[in-house]
CHARMM internal coordinates of N, CA and C (Angstrom, degrees):
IC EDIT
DIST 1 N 1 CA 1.4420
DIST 1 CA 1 C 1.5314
ANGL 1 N 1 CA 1 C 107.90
DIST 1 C 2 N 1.5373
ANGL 1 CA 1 C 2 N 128.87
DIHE 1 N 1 CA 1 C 2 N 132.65
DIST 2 N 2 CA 0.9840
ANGL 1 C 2 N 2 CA 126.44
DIHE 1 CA 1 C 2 N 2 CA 165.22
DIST 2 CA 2 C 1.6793
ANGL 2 N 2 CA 2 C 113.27
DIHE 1 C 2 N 2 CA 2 C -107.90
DIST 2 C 3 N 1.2031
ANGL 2 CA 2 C 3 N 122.57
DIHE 2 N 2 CA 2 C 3 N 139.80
DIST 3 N 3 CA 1.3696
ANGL 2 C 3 N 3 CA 142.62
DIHE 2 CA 2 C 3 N 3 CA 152.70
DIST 3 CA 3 C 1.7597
ANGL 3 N 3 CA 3 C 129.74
DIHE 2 C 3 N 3 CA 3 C -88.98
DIST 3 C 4 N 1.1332
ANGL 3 CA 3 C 4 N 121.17
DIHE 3 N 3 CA 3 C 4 N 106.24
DIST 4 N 4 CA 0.9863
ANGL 3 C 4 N 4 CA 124.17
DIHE 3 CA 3 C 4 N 4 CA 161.07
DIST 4 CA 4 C 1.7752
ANGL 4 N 4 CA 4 C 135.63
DIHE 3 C 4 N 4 CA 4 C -60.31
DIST 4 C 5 N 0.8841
ANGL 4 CA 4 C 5 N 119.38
DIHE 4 N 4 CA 4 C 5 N 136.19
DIST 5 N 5 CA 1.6573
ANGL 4 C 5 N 5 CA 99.62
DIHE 4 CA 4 C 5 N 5 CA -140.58
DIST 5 CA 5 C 2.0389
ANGL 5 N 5 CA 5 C 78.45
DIHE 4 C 5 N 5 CA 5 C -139.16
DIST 5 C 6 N 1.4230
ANGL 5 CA 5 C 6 N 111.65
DIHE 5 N 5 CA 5 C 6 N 113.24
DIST 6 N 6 CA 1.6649
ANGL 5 C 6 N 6 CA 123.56
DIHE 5 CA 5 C 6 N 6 CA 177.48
DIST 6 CA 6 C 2.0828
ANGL 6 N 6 CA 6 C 111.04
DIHE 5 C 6 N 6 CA 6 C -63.18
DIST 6 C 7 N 1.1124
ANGL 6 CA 6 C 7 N 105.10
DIHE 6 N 6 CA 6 C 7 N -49.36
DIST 7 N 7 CA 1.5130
ANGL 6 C 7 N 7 CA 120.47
DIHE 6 CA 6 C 7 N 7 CA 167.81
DIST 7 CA 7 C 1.3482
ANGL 7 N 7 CA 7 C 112.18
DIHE 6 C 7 N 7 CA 7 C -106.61
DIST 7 C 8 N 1.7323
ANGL 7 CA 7 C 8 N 107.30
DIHE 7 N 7 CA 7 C 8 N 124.28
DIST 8 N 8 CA 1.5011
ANGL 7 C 8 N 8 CA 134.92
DIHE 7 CA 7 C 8 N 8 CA -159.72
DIST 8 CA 8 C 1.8031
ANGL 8 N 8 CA 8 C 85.67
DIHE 7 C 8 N 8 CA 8 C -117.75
DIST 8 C 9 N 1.4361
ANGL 8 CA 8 C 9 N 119.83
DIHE 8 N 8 CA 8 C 9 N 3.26
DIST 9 N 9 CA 1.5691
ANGL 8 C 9 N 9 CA 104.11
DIHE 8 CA 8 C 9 N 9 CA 164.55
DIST 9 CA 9 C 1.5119
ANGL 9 N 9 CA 9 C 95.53
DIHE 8 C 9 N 9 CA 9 C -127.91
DIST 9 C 10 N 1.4272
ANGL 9 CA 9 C 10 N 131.01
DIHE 9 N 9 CA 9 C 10 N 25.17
DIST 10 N 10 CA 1.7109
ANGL 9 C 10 N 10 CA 119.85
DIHE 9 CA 9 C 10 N 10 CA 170.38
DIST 10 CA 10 C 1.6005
ANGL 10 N 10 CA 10 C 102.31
DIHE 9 C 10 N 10 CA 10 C -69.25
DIST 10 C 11 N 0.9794
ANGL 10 CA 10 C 11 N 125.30
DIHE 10 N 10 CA 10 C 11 N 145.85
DIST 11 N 11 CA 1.4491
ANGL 10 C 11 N 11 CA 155.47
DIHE 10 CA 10 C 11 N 11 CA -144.83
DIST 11 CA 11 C 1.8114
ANGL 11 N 11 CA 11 C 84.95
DIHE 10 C 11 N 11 CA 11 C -89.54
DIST 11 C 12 N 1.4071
ANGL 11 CA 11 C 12 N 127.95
DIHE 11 N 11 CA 11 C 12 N -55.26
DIST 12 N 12 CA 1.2203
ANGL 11 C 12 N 12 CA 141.54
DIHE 11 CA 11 C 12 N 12 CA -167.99
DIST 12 CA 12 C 1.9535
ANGL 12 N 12 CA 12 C 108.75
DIHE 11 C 12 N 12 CA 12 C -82.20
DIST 12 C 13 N 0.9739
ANGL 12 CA 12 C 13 N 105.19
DIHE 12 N 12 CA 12 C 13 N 13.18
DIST 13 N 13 CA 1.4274
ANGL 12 C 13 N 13 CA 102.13
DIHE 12 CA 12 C 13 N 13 CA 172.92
DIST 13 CA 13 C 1.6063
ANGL 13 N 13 CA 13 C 111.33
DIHE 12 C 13 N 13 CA 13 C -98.02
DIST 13 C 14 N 0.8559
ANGL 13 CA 13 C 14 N 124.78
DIHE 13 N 13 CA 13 C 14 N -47.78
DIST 14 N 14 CA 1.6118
ANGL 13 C 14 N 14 CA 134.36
DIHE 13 CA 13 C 14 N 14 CA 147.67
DIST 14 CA 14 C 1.5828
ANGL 14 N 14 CA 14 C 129.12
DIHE 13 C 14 N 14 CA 14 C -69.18
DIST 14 C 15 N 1.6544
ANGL 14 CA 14 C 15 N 103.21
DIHE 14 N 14 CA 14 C 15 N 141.37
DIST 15 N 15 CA 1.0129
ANGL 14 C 15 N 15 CA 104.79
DIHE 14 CA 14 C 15 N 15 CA 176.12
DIST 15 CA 15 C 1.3846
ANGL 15 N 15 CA 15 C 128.78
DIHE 14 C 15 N 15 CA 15 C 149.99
DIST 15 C 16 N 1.4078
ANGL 15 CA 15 C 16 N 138.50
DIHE 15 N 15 CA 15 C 16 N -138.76
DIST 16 N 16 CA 1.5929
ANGL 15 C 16 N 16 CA 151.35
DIHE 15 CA 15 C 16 N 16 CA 130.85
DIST 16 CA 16 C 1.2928
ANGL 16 N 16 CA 16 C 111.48
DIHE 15 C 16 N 16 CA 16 C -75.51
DIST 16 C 17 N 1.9534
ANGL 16 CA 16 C 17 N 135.06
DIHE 16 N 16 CA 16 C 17 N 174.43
DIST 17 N 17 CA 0.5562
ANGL 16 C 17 N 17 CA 126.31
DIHE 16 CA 16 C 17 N 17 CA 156.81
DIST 17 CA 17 C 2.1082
ANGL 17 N 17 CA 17 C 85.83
DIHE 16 C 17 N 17 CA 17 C -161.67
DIST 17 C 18 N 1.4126
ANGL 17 CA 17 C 18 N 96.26
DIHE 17 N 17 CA 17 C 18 N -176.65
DIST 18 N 18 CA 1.7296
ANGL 17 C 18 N 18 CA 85.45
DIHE 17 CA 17 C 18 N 18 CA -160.65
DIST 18 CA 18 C 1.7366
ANGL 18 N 18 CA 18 C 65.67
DIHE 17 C 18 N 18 CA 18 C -127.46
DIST 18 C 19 N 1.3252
ANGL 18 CA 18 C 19 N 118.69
DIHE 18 N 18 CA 18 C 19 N 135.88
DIST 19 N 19 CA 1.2814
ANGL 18 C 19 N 19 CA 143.90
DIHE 18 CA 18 C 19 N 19 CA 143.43
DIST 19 CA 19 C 1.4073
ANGL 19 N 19 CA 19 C 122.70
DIHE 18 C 19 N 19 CA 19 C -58.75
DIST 19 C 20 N 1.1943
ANGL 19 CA 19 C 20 N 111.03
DIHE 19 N 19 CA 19 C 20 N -38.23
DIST 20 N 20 CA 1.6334
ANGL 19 C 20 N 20 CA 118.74
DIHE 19 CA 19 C 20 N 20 CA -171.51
DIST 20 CA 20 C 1.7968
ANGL 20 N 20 CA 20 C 102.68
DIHE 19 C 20 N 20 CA 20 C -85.84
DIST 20 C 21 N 1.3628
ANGL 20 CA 20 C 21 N 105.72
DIHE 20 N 20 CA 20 C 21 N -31.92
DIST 21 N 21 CA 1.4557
ANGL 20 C 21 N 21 CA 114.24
DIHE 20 CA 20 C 21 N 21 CA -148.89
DIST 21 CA 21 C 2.1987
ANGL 21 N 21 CA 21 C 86.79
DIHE 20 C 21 N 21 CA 21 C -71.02
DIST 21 C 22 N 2.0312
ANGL 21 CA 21 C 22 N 82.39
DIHE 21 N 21 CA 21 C 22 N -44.82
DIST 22 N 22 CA 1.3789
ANGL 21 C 22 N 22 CA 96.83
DIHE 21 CA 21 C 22 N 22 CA -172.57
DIST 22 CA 22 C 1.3824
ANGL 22 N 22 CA 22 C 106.97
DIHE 21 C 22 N 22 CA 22 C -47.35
DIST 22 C 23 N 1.5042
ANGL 22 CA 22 C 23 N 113.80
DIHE 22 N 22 CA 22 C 23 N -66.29
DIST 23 N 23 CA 1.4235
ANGL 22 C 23 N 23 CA 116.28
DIHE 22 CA 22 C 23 N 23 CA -167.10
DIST 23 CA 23 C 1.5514
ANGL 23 N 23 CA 23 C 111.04
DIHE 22 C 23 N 23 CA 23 C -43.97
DIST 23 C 24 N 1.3369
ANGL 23 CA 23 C 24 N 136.92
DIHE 23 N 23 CA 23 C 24 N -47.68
DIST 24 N 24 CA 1.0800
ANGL 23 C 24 N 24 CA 161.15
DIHE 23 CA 23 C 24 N 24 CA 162.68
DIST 24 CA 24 C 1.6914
ANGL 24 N 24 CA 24 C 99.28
DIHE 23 C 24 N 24 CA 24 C -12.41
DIST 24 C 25 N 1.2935
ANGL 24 CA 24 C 25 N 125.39
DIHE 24 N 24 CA 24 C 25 N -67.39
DIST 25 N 25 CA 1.4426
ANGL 24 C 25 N 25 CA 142.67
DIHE 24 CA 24 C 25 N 25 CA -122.67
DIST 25 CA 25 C 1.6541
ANGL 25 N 25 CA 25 C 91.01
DIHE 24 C 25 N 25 CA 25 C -124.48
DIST 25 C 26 N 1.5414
ANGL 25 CA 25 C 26 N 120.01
DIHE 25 N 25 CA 25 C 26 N -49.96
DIST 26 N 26 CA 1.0629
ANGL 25 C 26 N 26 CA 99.47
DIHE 25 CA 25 C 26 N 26 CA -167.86
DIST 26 CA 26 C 1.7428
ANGL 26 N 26 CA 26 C 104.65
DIHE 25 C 26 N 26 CA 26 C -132.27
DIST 26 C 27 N 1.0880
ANGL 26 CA 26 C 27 N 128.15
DIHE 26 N 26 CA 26 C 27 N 14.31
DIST 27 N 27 CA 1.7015
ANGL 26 C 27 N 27 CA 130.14
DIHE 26 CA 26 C 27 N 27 CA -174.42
DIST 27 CA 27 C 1.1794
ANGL 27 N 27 CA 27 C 117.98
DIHE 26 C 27 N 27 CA 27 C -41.52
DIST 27 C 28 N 2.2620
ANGL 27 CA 27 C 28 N 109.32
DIHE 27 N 27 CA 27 C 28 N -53.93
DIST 28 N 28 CA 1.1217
ANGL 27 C 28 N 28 CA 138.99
DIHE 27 CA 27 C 28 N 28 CA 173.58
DIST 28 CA 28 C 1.2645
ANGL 28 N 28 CA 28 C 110.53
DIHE 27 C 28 N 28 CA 28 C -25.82
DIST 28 C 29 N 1.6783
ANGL 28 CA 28 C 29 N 105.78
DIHE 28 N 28 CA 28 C 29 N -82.11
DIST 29 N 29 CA 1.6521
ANGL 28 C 29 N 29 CA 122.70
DIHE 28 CA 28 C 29 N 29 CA -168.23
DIST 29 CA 29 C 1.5163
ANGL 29 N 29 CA 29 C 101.05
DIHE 28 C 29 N 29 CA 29 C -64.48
DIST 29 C 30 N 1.4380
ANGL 29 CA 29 C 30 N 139.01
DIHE 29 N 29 CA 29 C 30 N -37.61
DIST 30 N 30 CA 1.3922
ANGL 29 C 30 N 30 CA 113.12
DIHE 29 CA 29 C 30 N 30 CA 172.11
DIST 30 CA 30 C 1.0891
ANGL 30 N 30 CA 30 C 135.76
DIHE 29 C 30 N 30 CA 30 C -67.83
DIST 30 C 31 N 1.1493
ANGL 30 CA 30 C 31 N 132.75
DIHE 30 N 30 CA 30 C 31 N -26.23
DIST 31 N 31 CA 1.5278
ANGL 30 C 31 N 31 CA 160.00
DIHE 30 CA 30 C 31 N 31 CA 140.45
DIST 31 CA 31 C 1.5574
ANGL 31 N 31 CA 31 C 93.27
DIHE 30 C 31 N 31 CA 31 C -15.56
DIST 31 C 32 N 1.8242
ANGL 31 CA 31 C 32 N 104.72
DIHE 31 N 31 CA 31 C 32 N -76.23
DIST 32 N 32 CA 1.5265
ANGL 31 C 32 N 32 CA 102.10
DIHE 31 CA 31 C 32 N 32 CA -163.50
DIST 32 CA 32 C 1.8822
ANGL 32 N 32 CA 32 C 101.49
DIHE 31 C 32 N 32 CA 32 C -59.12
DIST 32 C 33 N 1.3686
ANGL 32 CA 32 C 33 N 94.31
DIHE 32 N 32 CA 32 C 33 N -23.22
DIST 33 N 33 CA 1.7676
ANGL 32 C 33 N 33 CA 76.33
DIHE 32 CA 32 C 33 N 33 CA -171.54
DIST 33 CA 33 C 1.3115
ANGL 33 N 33 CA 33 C 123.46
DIHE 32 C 33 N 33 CA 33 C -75.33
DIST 33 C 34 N 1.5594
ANGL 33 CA 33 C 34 N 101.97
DIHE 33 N 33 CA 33 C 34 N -2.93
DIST 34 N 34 CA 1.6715
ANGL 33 C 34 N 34 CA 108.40
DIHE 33 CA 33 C 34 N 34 CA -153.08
DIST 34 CA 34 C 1.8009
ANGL 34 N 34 CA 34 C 78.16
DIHE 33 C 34 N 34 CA 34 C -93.55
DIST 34 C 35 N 1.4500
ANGL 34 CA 34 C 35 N 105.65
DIHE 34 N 34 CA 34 C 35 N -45.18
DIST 35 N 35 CA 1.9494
ANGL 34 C 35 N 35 CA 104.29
DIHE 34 CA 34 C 35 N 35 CA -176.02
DIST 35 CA 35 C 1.3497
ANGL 35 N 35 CA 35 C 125.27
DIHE 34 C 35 N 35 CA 35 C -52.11
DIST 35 C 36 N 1.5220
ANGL 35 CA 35 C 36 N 95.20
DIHE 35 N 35 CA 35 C 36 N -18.08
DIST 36 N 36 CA 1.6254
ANGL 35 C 36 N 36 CA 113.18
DIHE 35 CA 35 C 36 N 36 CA -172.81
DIST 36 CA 36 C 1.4146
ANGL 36 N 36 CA 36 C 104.05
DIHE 35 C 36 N 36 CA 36 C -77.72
DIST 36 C 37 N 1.0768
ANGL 36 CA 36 C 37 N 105.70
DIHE 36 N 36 CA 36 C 37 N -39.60
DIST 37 N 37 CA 1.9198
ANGL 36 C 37 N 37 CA 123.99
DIHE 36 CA 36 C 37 N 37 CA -168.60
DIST 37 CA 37 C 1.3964
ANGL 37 N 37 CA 37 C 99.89
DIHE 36 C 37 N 37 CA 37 C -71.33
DIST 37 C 38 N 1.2768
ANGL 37 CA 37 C 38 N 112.96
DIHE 37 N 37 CA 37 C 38 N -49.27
DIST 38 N 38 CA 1.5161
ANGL 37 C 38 N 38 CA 113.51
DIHE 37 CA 37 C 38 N 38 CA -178.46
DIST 38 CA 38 C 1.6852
ANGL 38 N 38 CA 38 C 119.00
DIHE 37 C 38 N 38 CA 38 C -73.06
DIST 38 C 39 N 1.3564
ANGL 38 CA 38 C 39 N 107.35
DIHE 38 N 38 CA 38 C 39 N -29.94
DIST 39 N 39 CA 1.5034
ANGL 38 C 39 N 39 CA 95.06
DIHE 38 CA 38 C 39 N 39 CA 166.33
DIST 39 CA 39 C 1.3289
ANGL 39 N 39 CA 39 C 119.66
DIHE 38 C 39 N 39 CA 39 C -95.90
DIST 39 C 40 N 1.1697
ANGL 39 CA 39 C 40 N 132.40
DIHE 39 N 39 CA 39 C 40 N -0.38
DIST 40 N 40 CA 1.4825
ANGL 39 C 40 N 40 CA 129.27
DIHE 39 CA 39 C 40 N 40 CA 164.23
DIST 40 CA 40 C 1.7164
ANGL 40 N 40 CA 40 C 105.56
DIHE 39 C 40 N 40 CA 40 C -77.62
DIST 40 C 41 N 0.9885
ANGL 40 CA 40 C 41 N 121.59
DIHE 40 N 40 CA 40 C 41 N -18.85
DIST 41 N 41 CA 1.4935
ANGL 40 C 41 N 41 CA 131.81
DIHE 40 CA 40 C 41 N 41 CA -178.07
DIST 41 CA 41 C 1.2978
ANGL 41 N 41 CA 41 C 117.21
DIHE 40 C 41 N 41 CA 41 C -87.36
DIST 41 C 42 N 1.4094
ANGL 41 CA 41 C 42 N 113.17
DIHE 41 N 41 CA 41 C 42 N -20.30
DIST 42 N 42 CA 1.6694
ANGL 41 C 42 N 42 CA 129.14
DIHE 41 CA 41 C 42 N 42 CA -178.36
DIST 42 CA 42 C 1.3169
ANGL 42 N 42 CA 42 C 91.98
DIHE 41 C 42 N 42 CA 42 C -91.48
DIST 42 C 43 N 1.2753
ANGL 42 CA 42 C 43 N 136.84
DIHE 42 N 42 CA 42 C 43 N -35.04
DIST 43 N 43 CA 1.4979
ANGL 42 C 43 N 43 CA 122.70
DIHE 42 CA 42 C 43 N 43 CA -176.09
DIST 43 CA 43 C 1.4007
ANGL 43 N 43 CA 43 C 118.22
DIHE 42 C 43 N 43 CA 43 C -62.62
DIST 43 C 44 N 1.9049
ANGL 43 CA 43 C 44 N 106.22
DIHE 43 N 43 CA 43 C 44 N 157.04
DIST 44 N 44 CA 1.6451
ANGL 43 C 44 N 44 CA 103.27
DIHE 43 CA 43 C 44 N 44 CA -161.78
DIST 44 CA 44 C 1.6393
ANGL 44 N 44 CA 44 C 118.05
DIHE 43 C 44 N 44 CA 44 C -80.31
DIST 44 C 45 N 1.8434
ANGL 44 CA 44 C 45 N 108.38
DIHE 44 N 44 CA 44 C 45 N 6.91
DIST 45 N 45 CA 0.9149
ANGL 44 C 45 N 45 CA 131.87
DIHE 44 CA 44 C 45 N 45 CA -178.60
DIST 45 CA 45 C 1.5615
ANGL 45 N 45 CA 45 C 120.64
DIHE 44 C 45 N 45 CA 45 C -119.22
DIST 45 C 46 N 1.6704
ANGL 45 CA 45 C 46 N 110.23
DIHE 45 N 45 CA 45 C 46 N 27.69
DIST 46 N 46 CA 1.0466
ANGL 45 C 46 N 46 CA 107.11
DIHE 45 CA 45 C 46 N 46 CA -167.09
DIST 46 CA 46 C 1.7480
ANGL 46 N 46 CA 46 C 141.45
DIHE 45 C 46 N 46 CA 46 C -72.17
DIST 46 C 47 N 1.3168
ANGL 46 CA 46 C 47 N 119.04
DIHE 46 N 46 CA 46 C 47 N 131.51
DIST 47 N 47 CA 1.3598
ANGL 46 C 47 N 47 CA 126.41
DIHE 46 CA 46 C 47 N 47 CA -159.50
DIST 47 CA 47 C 1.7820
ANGL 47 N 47 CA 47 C 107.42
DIHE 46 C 47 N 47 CA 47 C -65.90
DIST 47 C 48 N 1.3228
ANGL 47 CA 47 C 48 N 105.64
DIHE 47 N 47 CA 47 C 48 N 172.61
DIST 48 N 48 CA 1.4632
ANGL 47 C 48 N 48 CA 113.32
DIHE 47 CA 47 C 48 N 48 CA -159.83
DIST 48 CA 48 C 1.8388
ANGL 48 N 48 CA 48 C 87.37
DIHE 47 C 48 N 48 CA 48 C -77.45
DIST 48 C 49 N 1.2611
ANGL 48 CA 48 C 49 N 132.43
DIHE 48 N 48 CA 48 C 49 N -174.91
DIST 49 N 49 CA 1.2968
ANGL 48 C 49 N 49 CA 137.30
DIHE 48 CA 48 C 49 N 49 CA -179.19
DIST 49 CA 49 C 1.5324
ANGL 49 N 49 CA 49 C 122.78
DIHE 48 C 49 N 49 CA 49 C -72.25
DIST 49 C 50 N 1.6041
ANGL 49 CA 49 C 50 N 93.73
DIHE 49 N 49 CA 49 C 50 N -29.47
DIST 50 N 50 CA 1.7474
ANGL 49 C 50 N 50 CA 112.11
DIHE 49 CA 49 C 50 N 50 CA 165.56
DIST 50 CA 50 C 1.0410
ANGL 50 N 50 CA 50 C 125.36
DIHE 49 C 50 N 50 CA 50 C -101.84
DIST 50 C 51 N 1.5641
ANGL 50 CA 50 C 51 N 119.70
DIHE 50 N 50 CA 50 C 51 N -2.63
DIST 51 N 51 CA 1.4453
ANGL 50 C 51 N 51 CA 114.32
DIHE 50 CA 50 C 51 N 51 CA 163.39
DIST 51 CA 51 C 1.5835
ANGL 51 N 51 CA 51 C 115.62
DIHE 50 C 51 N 51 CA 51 C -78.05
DIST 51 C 52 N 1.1425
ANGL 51 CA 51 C 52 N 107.73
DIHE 51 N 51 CA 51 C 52 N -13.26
DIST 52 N 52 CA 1.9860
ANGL 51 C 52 N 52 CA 127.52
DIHE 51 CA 51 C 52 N 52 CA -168.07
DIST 52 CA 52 C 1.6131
ANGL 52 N 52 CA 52 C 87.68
DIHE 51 C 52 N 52 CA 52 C -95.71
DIST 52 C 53 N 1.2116
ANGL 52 CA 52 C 53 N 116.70
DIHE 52 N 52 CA 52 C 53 N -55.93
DIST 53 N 53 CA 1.7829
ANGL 52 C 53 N 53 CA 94.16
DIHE 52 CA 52 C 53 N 53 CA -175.17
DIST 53 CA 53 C 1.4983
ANGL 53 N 53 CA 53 C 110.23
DIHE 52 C 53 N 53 CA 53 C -76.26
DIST 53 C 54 N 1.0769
ANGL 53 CA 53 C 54 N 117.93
DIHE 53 N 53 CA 53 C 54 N -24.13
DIST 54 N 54 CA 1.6971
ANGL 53 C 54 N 54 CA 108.57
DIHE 53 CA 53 C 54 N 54 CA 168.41
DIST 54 CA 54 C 1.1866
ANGL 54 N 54 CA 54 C 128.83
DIHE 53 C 54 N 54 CA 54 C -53.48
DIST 54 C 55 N 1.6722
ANGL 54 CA 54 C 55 N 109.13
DIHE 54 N 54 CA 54 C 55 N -41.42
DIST 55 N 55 CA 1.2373
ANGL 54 C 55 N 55 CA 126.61
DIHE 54 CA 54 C 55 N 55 CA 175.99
DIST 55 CA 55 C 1.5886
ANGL 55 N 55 CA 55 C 115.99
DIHE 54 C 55 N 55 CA 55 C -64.95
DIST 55 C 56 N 1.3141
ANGL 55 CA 55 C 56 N 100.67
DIHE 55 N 55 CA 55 C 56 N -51.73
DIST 56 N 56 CA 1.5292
ANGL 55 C 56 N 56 CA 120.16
DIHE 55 CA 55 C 56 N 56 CA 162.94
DIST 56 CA 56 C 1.5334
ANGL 56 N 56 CA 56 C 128.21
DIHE 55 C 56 N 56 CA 56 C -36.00
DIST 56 C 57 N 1.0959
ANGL 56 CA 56 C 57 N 111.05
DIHE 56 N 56 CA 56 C 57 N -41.45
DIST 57 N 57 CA 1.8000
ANGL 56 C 57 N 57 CA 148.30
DIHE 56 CA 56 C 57 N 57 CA 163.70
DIST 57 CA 57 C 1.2009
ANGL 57 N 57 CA 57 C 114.62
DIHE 56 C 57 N 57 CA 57 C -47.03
DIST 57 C 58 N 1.4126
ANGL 57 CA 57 C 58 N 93.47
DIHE 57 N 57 CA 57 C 58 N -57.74
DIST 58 N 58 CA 1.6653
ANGL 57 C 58 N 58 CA 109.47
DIHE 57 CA 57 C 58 N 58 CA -171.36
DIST 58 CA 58 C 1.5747
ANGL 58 N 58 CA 58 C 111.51
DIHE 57 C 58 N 58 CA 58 C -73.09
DIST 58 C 59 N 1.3027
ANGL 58 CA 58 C 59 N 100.81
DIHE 58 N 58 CA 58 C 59 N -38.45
DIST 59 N 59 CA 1.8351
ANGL 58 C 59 N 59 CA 100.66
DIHE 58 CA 58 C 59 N 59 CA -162.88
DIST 59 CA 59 C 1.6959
ANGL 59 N 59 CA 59 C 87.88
DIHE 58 C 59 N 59 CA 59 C -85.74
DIST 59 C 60 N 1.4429
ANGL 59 CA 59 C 60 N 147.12
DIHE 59 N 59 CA 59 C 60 N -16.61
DIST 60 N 60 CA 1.0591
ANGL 59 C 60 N 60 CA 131.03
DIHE 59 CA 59 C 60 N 60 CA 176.10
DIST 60 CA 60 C 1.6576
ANGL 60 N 60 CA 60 C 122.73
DIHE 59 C 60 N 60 CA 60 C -88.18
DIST 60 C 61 N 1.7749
ANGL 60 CA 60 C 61 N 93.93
DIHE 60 N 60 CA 60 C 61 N -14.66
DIST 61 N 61 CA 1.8355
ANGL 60 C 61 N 61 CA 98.17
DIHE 60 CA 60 C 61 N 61 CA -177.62
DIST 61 CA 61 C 1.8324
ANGL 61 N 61 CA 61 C 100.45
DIHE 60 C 61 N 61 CA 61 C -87.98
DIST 61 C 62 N 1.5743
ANGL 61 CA 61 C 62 N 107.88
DIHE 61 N 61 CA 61 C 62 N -19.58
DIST 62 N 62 CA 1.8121
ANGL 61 C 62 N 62 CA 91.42
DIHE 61 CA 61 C 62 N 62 CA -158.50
DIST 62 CA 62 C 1.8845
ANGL 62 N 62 CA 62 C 103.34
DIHE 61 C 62 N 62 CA 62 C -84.58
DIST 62 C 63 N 1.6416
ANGL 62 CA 62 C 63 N 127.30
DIHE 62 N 62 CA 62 C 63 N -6.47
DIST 63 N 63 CA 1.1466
ANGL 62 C 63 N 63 CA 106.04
DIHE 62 CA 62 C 63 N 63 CA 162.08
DIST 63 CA 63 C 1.4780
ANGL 63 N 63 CA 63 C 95.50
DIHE 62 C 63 N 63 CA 63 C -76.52
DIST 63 C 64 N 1.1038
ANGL 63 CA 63 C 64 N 165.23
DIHE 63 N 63 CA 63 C 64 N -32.84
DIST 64 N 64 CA 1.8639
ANGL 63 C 64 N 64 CA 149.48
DIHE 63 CA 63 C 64 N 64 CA -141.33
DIST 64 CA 64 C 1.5585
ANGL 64 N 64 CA 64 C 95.77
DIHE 63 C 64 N 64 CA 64 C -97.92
DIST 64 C 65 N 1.9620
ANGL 64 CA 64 C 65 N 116.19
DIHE 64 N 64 CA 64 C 65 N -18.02
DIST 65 N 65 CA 1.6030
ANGL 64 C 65 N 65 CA 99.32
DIHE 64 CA 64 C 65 N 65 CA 164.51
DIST 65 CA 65 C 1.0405
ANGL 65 N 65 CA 65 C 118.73
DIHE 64 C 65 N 65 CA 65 C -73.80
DIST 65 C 66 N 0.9773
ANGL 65 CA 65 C 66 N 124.32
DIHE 65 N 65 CA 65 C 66 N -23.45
DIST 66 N 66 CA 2.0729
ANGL 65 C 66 N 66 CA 135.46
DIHE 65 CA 65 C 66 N 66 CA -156.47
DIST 66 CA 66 C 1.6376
ANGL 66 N 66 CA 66 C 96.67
DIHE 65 C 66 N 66 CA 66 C -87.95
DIST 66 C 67 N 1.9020
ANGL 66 CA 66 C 67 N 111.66
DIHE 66 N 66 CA 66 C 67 N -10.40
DIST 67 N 67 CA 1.8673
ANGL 66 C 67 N 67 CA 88.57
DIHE 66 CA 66 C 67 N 67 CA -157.47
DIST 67 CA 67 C 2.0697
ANGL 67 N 67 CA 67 C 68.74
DIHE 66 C 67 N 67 CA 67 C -100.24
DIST 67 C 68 N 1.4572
ANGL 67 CA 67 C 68 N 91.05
DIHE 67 N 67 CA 67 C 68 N 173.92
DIST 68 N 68 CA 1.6384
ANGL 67 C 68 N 68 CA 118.86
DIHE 67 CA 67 C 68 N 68 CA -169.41
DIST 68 CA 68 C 1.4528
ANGL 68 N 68 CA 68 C 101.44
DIHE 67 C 68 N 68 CA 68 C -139.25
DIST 68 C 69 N 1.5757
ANGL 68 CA 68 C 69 N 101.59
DIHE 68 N 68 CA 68 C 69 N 120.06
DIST 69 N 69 CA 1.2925
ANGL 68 C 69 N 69 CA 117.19
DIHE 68 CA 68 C 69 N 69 CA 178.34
DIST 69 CA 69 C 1.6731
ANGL 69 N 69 CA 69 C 99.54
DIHE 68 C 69 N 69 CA 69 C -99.25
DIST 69 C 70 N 1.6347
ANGL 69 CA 69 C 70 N 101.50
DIHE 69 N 69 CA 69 C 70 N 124.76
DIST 70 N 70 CA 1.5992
ANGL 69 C 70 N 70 CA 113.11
DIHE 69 CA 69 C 70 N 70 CA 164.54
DIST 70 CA 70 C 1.7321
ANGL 70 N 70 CA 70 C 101.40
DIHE 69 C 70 N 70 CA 70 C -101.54
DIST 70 C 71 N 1.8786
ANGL 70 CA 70 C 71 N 86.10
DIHE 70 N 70 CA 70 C 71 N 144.78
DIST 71 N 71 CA 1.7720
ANGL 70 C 71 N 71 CA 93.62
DIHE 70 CA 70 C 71 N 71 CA -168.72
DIST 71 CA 71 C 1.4813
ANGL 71 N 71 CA 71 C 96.58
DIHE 70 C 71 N 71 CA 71 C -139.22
END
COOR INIT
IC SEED 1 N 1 CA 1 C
IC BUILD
């Protein structure tokens, strides 16, 4: 898998990382994203590879606009 990474001096681009800790925290939601990718790709109208994660993007950011943080 490659990642494209915008800042080549972010502190978090290098380093360790815990596989287990990862799997732990986030396995779930990539999974769904990877299922998401694959059935938008099975359709007879299927979108370019970045039109499916954009879309993908979108339907996972607009419930986290609707929630309201009290501080």
């Amino acid at each position: 898998m490659t990642h494209v990474w915008s800042d080549a001096e972010d502190p978090n681009l290098y380093g360790e990382w815990d596989f287990e800790e990862w799997k732990k925290l986030h396995l779930k939601d990539f999974l769904a994203m990877t299922n998401g990718f694959m059935h938008e790709l099975e359709q007879p109208e299927a979108k370019t590879r970045v039109e499916t994660y954009q879309s993908f993007m979108q339907q996972q950011e607009q419930p986290a606009s609707e929630t309201q943080v009290e501080g």
